[in-house]
BALOBA-1460 file (C-alpha; in Angstrom, 3 decimals):
// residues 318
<rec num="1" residu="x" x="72.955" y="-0.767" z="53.627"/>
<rec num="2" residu="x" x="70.835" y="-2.841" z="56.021"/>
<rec num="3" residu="x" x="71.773" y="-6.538" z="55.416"/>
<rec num="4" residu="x" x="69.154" y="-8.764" z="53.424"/>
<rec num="5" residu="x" x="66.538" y="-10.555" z="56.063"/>
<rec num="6" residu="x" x="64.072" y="-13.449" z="55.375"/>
<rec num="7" residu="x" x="60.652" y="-11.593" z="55.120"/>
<rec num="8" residu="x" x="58.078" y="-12.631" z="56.791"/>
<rec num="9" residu="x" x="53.845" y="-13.172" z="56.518"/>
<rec num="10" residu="x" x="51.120" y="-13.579" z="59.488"/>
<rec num="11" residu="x" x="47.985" y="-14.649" z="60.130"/>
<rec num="12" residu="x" x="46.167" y="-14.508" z="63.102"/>
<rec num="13" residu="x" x="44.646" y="-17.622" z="65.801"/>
<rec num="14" residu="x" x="42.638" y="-17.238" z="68.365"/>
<rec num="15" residu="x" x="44.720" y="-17.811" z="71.496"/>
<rec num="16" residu="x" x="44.256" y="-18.111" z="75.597"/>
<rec num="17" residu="x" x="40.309" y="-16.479" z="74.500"/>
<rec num="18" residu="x" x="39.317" y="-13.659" z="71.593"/>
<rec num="19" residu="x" x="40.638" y="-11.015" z="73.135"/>
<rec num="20" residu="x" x="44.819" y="-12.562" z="72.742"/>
<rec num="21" residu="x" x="46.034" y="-13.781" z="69.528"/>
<rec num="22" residu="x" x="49.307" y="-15.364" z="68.305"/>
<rec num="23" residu="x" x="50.752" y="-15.102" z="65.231"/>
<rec num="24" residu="x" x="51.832" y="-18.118" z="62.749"/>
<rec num="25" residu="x" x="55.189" y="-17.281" z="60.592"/>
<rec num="26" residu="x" x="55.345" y="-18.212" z="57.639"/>
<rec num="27" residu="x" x="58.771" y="-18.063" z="55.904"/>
<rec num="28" residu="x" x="59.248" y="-16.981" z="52.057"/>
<rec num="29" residu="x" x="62.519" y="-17.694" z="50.606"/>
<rec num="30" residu="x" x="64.003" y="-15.651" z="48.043"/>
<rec num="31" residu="x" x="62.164" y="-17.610" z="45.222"/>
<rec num="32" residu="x" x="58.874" y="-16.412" z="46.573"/>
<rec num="33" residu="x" x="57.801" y="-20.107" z="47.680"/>
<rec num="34" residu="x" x="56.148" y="-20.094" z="51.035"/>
<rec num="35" residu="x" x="57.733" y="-22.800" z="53.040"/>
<rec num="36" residu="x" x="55.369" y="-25.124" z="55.844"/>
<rec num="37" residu="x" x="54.650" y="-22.437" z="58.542"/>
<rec num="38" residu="x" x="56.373" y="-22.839" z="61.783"/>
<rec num="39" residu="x" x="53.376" y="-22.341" z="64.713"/>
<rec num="40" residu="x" x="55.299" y="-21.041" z="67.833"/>
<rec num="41" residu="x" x="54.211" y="-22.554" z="70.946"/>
<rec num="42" residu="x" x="51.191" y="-20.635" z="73.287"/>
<rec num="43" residu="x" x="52.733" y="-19.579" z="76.435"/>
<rec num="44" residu="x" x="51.976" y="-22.246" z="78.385"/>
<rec num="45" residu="x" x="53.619" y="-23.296" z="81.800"/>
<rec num="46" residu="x" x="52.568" y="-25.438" z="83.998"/>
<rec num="47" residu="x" x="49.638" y="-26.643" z="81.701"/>
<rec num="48" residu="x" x="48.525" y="-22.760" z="82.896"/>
<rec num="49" residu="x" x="48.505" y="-19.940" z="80.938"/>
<rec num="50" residu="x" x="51.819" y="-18.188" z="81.129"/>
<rec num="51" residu="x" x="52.100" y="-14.899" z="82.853"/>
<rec num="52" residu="x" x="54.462" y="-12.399" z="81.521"/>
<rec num="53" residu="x" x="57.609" y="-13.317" z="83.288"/>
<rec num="54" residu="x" x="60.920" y="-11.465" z="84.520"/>
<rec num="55" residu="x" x="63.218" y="-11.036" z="81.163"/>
<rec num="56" residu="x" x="59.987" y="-11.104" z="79.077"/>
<rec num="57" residu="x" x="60.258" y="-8.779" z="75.896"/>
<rec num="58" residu="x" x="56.857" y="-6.567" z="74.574"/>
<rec num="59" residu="x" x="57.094" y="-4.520" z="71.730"/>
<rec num="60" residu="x" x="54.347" y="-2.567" z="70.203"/>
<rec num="61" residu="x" x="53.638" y="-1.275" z="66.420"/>
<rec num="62" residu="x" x="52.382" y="0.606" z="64.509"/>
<rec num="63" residu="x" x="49.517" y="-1.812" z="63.386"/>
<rec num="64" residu="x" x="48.052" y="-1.785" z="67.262"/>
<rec num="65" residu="x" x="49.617" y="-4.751" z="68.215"/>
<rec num="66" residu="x" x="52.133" y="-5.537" z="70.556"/>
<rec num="67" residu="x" x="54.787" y="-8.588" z="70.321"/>
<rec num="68" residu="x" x="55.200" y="-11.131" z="73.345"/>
<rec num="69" residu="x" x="59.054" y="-12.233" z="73.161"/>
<rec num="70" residu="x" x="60.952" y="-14.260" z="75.147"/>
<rec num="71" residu="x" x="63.996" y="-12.432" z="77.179"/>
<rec num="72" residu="x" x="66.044" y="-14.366" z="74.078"/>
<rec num="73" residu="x" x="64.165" y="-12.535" z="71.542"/>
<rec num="74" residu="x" x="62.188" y="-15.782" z="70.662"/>
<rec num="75" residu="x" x="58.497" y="-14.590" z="69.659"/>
<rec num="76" residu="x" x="56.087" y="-16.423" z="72.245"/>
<rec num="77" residu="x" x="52.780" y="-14.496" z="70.783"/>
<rec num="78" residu="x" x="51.201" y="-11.280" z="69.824"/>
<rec num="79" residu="x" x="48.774" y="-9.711" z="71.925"/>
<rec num="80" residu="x" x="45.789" y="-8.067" z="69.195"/>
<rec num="81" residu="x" x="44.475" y="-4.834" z="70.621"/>
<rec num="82" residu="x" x="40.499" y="-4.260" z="71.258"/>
<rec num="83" residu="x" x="41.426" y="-0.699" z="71.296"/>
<rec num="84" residu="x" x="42.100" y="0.859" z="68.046"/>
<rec num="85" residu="x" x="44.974" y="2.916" z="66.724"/>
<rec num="86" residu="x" x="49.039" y="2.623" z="66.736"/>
<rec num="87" residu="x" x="50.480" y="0.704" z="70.016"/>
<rec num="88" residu="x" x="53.024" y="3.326" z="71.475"/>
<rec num="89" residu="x" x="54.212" y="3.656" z="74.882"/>
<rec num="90" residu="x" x="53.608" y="0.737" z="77.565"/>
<rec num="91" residu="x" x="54.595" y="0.613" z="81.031"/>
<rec num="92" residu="x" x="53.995" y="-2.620" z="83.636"/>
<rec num="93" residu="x" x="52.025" y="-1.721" z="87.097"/>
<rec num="94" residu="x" x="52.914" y="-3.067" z="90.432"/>
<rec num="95" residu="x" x="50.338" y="-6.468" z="89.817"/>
<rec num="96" residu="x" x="51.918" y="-6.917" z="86.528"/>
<rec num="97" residu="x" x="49.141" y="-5.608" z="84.445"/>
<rec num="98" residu="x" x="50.319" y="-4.270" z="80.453"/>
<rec num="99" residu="x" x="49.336" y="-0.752" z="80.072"/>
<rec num="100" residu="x" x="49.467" y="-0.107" z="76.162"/>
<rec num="101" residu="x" x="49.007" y="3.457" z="74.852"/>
<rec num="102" residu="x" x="47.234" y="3.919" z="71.666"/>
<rec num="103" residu="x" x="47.354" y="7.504" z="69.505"/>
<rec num="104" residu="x" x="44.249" y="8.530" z="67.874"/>
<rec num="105" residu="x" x="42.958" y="6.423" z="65.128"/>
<rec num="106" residu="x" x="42.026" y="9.018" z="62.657"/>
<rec num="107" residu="x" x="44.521" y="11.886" z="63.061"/>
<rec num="108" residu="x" x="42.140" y="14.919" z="61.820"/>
<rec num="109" residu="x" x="39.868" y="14.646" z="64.165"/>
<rec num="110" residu="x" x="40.657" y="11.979" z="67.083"/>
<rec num="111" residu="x" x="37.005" y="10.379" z="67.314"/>
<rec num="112" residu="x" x="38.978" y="6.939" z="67.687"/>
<rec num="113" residu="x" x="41.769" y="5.805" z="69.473"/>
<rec num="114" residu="x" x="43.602" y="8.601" z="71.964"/>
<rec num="115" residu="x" x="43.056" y="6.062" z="74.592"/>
<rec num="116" residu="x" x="44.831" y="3.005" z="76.631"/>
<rec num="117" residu="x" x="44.714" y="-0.250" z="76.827"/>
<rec num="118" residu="x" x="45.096" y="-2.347" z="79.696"/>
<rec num="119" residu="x" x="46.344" y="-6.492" z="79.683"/>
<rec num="120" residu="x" x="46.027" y="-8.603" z="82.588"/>
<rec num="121" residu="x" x="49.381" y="-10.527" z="83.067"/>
<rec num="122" residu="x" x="48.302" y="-13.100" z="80.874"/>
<rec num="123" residu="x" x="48.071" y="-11.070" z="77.900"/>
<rec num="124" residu="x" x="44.177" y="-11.048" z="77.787"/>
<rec num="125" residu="x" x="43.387" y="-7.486" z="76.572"/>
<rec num="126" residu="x" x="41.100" y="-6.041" z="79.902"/>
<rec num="127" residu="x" x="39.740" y="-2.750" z="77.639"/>
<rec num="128" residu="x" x="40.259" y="0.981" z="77.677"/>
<rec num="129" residu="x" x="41.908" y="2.413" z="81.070"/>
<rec num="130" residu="x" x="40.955" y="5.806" z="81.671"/>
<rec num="131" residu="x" x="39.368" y="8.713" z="79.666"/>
<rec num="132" residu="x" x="39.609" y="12.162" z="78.506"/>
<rec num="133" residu="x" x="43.038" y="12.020" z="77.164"/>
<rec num="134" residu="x" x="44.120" y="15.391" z="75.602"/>
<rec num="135" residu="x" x="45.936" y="14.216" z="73.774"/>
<rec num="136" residu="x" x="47.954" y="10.922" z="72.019"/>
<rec num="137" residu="x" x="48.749" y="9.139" z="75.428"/>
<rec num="138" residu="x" x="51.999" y="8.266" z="75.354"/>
<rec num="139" residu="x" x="54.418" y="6.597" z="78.175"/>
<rec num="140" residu="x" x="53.462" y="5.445" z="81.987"/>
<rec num="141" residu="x" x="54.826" y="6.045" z="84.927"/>
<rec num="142" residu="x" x="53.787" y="4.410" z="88.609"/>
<rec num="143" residu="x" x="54.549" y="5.256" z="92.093"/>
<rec num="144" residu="x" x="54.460" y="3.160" z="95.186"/>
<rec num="145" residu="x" x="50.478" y="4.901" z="96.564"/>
<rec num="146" residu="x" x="49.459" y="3.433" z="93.221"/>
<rec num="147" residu="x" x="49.046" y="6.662" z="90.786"/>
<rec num="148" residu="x" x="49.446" y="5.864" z="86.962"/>
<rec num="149" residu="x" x="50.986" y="9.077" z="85.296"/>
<rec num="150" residu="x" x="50.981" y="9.336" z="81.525"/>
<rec num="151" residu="x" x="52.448" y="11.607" z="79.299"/>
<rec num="152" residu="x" x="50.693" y="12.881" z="76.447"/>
<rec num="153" residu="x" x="52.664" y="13.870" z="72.875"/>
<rec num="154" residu="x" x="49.830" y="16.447" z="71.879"/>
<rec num="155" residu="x" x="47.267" y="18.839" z="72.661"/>
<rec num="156" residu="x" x="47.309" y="20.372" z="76.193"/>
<rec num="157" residu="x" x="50.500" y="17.675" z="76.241"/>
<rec num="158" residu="x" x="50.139" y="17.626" z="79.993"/>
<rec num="159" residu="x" x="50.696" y="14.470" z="82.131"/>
<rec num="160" residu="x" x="47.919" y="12.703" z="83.520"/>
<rec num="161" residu="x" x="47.261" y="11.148" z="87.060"/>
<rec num="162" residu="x" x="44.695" y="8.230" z="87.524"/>
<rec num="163" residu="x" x="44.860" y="6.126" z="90.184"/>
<rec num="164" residu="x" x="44.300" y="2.194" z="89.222"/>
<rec num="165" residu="x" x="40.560" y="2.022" z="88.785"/>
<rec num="166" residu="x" x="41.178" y="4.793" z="85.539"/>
<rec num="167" residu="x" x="39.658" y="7.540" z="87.569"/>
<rec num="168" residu="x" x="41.053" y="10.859" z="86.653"/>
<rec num="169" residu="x" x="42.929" y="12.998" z="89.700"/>
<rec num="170" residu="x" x="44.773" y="15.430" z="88.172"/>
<rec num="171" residu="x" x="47.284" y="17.004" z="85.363"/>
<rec num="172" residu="x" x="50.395" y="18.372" z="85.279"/>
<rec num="173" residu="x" x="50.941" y="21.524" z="82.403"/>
<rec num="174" residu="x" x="54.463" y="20.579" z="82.265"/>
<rec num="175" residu="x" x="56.669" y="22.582" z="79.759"/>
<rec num="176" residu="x" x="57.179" y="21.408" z="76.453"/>
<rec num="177" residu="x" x="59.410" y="21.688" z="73.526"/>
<rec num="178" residu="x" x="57.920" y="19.933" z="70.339"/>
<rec num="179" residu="x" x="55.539" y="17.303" z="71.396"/>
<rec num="180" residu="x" x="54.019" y="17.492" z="75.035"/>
<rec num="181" residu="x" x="55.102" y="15.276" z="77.302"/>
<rec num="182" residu="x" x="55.348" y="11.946" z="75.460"/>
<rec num="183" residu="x" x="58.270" y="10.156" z="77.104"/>
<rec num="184" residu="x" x="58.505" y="9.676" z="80.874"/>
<rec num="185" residu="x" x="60.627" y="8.041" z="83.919"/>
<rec num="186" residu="x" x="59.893" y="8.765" z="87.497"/>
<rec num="187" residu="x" x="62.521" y="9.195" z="90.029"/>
<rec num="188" residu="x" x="62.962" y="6.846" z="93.168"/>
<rec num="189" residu="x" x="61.789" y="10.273" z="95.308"/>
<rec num="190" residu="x" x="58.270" y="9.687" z="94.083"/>
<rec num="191" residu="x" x="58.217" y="13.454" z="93.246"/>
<rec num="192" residu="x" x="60.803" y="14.293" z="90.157"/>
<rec num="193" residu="x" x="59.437" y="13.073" z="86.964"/>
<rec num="194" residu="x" x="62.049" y="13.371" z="84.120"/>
<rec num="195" residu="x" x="60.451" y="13.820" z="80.001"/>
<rec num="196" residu="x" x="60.944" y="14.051" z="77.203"/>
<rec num="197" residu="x" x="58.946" y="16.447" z="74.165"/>
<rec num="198" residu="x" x="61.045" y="15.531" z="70.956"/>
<rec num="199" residu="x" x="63.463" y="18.541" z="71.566"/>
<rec num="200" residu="x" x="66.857" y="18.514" z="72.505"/>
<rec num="201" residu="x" x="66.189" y="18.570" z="76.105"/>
<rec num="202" residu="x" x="65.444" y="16.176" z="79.430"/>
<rec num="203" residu="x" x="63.275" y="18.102" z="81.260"/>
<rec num="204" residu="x" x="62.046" y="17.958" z="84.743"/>
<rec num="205" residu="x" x="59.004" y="18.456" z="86.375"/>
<rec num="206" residu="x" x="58.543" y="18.168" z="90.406"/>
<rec num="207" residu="x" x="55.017" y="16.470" z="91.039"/>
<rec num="208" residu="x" x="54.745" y="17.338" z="94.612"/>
<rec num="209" residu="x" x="55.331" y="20.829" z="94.311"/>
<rec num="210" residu="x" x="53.771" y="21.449" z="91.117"/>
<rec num="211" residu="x" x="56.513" y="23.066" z="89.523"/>
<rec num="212" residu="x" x="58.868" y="23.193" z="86.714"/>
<rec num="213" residu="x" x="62.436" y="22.141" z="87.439"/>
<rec num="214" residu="x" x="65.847" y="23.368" z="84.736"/>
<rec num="215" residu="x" x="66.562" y="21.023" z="82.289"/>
<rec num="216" residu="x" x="68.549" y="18.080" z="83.233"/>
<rec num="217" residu="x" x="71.309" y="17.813" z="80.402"/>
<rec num="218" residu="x" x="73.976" y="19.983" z="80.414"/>
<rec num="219" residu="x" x="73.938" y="20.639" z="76.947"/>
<rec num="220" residu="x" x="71.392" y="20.004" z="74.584"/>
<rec num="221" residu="x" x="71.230" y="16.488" z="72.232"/>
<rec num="222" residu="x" x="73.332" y="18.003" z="69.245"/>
<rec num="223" residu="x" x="70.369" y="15.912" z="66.860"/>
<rec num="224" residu="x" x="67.825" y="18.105" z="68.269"/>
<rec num="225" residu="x" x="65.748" y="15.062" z="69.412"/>
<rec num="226" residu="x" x="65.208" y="12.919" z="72.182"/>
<rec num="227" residu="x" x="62.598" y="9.857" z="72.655"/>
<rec num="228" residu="x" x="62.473" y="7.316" z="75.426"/>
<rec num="229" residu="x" x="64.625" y="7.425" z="78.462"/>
<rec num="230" residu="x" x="65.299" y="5.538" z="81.565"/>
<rec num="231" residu="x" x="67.257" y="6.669" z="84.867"/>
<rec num="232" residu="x" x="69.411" y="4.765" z="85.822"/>
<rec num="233" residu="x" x="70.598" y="3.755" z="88.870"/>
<rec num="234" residu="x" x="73.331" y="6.092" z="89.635"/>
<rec num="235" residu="x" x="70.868" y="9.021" z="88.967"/>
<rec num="236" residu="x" x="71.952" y="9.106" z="85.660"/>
<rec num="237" residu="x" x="70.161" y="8.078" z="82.391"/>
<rec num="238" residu="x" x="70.003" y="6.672" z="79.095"/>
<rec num="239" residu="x" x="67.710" y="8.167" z="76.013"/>
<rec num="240" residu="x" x="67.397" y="7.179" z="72.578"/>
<rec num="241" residu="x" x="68.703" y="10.757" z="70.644"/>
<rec num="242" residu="x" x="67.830" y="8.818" z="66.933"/>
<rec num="243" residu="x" x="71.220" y="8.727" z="66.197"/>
<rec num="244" residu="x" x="72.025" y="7.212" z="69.293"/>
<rec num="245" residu="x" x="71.235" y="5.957" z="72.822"/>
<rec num="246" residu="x" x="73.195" y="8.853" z="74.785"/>
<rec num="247" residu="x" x="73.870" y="8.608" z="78.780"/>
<rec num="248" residu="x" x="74.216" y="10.994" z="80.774"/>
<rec num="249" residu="x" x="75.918" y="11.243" z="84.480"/>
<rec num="250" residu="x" x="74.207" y="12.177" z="87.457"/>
<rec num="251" residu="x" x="75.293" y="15.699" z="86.630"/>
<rec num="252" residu="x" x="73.552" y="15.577" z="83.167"/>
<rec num="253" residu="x" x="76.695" y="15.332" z="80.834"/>
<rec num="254" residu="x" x="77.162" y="13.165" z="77.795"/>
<rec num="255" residu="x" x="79.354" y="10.568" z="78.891"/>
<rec num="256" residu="x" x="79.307" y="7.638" z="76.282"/>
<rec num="257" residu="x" x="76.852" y="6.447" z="73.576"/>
<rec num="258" residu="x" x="75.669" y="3.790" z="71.833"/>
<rec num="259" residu="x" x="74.938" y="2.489" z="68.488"/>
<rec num="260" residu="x" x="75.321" y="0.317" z="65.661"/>
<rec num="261" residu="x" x="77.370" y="1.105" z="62.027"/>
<rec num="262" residu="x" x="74.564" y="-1.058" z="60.225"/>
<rec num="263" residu="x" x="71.373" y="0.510" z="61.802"/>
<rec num="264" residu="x" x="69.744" y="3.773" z="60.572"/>
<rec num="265" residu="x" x="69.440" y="6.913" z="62.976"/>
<rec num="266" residu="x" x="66.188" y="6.035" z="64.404"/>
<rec num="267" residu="x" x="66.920" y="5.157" z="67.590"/>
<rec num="268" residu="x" x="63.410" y="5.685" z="69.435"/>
<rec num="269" residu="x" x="62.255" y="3.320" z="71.993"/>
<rec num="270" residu="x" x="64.375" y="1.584" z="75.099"/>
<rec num="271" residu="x" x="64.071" y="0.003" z="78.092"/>
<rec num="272" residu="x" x="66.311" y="-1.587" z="80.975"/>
<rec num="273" residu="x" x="66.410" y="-4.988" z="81.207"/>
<rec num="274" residu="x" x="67.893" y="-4.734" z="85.127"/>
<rec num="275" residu="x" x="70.993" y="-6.906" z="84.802"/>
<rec num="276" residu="x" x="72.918" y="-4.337" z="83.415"/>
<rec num="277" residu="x" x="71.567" y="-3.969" z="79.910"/>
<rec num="278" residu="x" x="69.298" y="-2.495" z="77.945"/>
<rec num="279" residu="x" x="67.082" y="-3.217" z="74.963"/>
<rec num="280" residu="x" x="67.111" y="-0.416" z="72.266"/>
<rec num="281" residu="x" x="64.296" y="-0.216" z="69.209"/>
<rec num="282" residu="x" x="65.423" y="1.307" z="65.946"/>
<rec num="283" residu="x" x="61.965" y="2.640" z="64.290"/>
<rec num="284" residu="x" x="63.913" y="2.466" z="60.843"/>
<rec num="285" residu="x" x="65.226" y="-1.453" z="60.583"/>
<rec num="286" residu="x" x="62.248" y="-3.024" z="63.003"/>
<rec num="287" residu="x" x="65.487" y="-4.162" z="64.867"/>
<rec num="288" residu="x" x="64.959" y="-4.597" z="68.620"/>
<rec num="289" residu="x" x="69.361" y="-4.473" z="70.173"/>
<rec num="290" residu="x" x="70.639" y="-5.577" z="73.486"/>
<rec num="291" residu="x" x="73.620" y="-3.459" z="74.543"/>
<rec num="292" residu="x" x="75.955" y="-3.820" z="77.500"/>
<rec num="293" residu="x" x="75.794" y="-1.102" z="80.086"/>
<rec num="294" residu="x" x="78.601" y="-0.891" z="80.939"/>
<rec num="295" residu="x" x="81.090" y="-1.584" z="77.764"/>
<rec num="296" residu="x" x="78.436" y="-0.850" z="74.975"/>
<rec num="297" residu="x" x="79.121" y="-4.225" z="73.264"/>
<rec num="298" residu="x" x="75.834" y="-5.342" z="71.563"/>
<rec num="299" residu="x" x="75.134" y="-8.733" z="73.288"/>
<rec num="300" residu="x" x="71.789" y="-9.613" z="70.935"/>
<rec num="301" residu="x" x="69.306" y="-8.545" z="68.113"/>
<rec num="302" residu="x" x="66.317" y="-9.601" z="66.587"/>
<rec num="303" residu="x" x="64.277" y="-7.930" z="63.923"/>
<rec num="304" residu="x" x="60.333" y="-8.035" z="64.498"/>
<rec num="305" residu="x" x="59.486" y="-9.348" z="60.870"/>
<rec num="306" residu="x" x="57.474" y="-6.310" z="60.061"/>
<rec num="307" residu="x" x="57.976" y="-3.521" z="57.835"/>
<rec num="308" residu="x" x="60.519" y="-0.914" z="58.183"/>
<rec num="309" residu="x" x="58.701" y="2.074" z="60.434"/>
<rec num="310" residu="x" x="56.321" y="0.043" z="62.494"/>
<rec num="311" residu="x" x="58.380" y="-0.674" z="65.953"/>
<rec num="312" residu="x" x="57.661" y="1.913" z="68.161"/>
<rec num="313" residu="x" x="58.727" y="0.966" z="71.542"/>
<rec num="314" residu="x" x="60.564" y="-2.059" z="73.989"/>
<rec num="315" residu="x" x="59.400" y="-2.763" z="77.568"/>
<rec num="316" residu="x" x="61.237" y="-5.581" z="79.648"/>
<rec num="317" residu="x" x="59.410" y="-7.052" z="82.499"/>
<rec num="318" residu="x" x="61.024" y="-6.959" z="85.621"/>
């Protein structure tokens, strides 16, 4: 059983202009009473608006929105989307812009959402990015000419290349398993792209020759599902299985894992945080963990004061 956790309510202030928001917390005890709320500070430095900053935390929700935390977990504001449907994937781009991924809005038939969002580094919410998505955009990926790739959990399911106006160039029909091409991590080559389609396989798919590449685990995830992933640097990876964060070698094998007795098996969503850890979301506590690398000793935890089923994913700016 999940251990007992002060709930909490939100309201939303206009913050930085109307297109950013922050939230004020207000704290119930167990009575019911609603204690004074505590108003976190705008991020401010400098007497400037703050810029997302190297450690920086974002996680996004069901509800649309995505939480601005400190690289302690500390909530510093929550960026409201202009764009509706759930916040999913996001991914950073070379100037620091957010790129938040939004499926559609109303599932039977997609007339809203199915698009992304794009944040300048201040959190100010820039519009839609792109077009034509086919469908449920998913993660990003960016190489060094300045491509954005998304992955897409449905429809065709094929990634997407724009370049950083949102002009279309081209898709990839990569194979899938169960959903597309949701999850995705480019390799330092520029060329392999590594994904994930809710199966129990990372796949690979070669960009610059157009053509699908064998599986990269040995052996497939024995809970039949795999989410977000990250190579590492080693040529290895990690990626959240639910019931665990697995990695994997350079050679693809299972070579330790990672989780927590008191968490459910909905390990979905992770990110490296580049000092040797890793942030981990669990979709069924609203728990955001930081693991060691190297040892697996959890180093840090916060819960995002939602409901149970609304964290989706974790990006760390680096």
């Amino acid at each position: 059983m999940m251990p007992s956790r002060t709930r909490r309510t939100c309201r939303i202030l206009p913050f930085l202009s109307a297109a950013a928001c922050v939230t004020l917390l207000t704290m119930r005890s167990e009575a019911g009473a609603l204690d004074p709320p505590s108003i976190p500070p705008p991020p401010v430095v400098s007497g400037i608006a703050r810029s997302f900053s190297p450690g920086d935390v974002l996680v996004s929700l069901r509800t649309g929105e995505v939480q601005w935390r400190d690289r302690d977990g500390s909530l510093l504001g929550v960026l409201v989307n202009l764009v509706p449907g759930k916040a999913e994937g996001m991914g950073f781009d070379a100037a620091g812009n957010l790129y938040v991924s939004h499926y559609c809005a109303d599932a039977s038939a997609c007339l809203a959402g199915n698009a992304v969002e794009r944040f300048s580094p201040q959190g100010i919410s820039l519009g839609r990015f792109g077009s034509g998505y086919d469908c449920n955009p998913y993660a990003f990926a960016f190489d060094r000419p300045g491509n954005v790739y998304v992955g897409q959990a449905d429809c065709t399911g094929d990634i997407r290349q724009l370049d950083l106006s949102g002009a279309f160039r081209t898709a990839y029909d990569v194979a899938a398993e169960n959903r597309g091409s949701a999850r995705i991590d480019l390799a330092a080559d520029g060329c392999t792209l590594f994904y994930t389609s809710q199966g129990p396989n990372v796949k690979r798919y070669d960009l610059c020759s157009r053509r699908q590449l064998p599986d990269f685990n040995v052996a497939p995830v024995p809970g039949g599902y795999t989410g977000s992933l990250r190579i590492l640097p080693d040529g290895g990876l990690i990626v959240a299985t639910a019931s665990d964060v697995t990695r994997l070698d350079s050679a693809g094998r299972a070579v330790r894992t990672y989780d927590l007795a008191d968490e459910p098996d909905l390990w979905i969503g992770l990110d490296l945080a580049g000092d040797g850890t890793f942030w981990a979301a669990n979709y069924g506590s609203s728990d955001v963990c930081r693991f060691d690398l190297s040892t697996g000793a959890l180093l840090g935890r916060f819960n995002t004061g939602t409901p149970t089923t609304t964290v989706k994913d974790v990006l760390v700016k680096r």
